[in-house]
N, C-alpha and C positions, 0 to 999 in steps of 0.2 A: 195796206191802208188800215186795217182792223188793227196791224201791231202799234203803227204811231196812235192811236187814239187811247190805245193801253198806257203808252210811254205818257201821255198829255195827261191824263185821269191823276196821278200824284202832281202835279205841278197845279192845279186848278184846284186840290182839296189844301195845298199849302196857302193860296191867296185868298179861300175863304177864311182859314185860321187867321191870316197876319190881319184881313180886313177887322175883324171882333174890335168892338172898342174897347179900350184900356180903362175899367172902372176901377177908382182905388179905393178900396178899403178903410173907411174909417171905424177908428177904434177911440173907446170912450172909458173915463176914470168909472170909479164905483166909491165914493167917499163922502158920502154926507158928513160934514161938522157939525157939531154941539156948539149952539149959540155963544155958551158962553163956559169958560171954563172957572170951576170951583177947588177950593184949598179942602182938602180930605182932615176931620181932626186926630189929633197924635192916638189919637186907640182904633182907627178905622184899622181893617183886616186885610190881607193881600186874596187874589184873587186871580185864582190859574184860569185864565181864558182855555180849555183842554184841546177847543177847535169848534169850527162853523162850517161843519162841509155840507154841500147843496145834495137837494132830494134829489129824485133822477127825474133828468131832464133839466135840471137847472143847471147842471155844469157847463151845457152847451154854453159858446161864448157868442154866439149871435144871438140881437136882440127880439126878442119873444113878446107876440104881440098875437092876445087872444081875441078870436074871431066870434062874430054875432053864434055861428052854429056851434062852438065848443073848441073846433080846431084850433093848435098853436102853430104860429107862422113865423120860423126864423128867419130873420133879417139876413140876405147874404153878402151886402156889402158892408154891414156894420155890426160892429162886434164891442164886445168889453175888451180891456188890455190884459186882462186874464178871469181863470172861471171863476165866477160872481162869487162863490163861497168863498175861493180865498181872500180877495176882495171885500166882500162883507167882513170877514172876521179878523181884518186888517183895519178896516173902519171901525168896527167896534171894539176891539181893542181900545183906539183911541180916542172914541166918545166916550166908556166907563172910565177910561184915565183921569178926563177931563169933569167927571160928574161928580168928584168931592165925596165919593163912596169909601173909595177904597186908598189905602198908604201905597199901593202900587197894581197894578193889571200885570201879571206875568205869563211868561209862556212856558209847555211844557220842556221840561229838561234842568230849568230854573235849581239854583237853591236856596232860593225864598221859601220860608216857611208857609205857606199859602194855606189859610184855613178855611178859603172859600172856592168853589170849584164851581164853575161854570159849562155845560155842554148843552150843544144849539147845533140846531138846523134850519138851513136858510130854506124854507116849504114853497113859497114862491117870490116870484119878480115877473112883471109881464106890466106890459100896458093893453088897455083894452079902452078903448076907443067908440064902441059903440058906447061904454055905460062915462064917457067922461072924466077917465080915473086912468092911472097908474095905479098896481098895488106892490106889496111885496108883504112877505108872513115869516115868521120866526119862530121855534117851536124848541124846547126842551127842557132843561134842568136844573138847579142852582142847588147845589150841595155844601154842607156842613161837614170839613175832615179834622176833627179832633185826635191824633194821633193815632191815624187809624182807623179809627171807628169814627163810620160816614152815615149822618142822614141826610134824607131829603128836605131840605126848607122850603123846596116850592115847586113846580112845575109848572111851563109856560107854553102859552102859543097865542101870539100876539099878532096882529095884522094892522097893516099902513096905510093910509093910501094917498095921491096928493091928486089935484085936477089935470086934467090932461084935454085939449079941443079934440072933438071928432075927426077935422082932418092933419092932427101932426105930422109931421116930417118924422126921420130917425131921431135928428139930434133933439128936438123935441120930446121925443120918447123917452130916449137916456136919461135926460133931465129931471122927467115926473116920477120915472124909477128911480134915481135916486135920492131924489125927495118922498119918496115913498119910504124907502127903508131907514131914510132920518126919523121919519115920524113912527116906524114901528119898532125903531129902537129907545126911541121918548117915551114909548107903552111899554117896553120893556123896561126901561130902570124905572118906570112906578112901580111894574112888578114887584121889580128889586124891592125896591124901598119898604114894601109891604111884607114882602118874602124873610128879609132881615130886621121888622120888631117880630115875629114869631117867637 
């Protein structure tokens, strides 16, 4: 008796597993657009985007959503379609493209003469919900490479943020972080702007 009940025990922990419901995963872009896009004039500079890779913790691909006590809560059926830094720095890429800066935005390896140098960190992205906001923050560098010899024209840590209701959904979330980091890349090319009459 004691043995069939042994035998019955794996068959009874297989029909708990098949019962689980099947949630599926959704997954969400990371691309804010620049409103509008602008013509660069014939002496604008090129400008090596070097990379935007995220703080720790921000690489995580599930959506991040800070709590009244300080906790970060990832989302686990909803995610980015890859880590938000690559993402960010894929989008920004092609916002500065588009913002009349620069003769071209190029990438490392390039051989574009690039006399402007850019590195950034994506410091955060989260929705928070108690204070009615999405944010995301961006932090780093903008250099001057004259054959070689590099200064600094500016340092940066700029922050986003767009509305969000108290009780969003996911995809609602997505949405305001995205629209958060539109808007802390609009803080950022004023930087620019400022950073380049120096």
């Amino acid at each position: 008796m004691n043995r069939r009940l042994l035998l019955g025990l794996p068959l009874l922990s297989a029909c708990s597993v098949l019962e689980q419901p099947n949630i599926p995963v959704m997954r969400y872009a990371l691309s804010p657009r620049r409103p509008d896009t602008r013509q660069a004039p014939r002496n604008a500079g090129i400008l090596l985007l070097r990379g935007l890779r995220g703080a720790a913790g921000i690489q995580d691909v599930g959506l991040r959503t800070l709590q009244p006590d300080g906790a970060i809560r990832l989302a686990p059926y909803d995610e980015w379609i890859a880590p938000p830094g690559e993402l960010a720095e894929s989008a920004l890429r092609a916002w500065l493209s588009a913002s009349g800066l620069f003769a071209a935005v190029v990438t490392p390896g390039s051989r574009a003469d690039a006399t402007l140098v850019l590195e950034g960190e994506l410091t955060s992205l989260e929705a928070v919900p108690s204070a009615n906001e999405a944010r995301a923050g961006l932090a780093g560098v903008l250099l001057l490479d004259r054959g070689g010899v590099t200064r600094v024209l500016m340092t940066f840590n700029v922050a986003g943020a767009a509305p969000l209701a108290a009780d969003a959904d996911e995809p609602a979330k997505a949405a305001a972080m995205q629209a958060a980091l539109g808007d802390a890349f609009t803080r950022l090319e004023q930087a620019i702007v400022s950073g380049l009459r120096r």
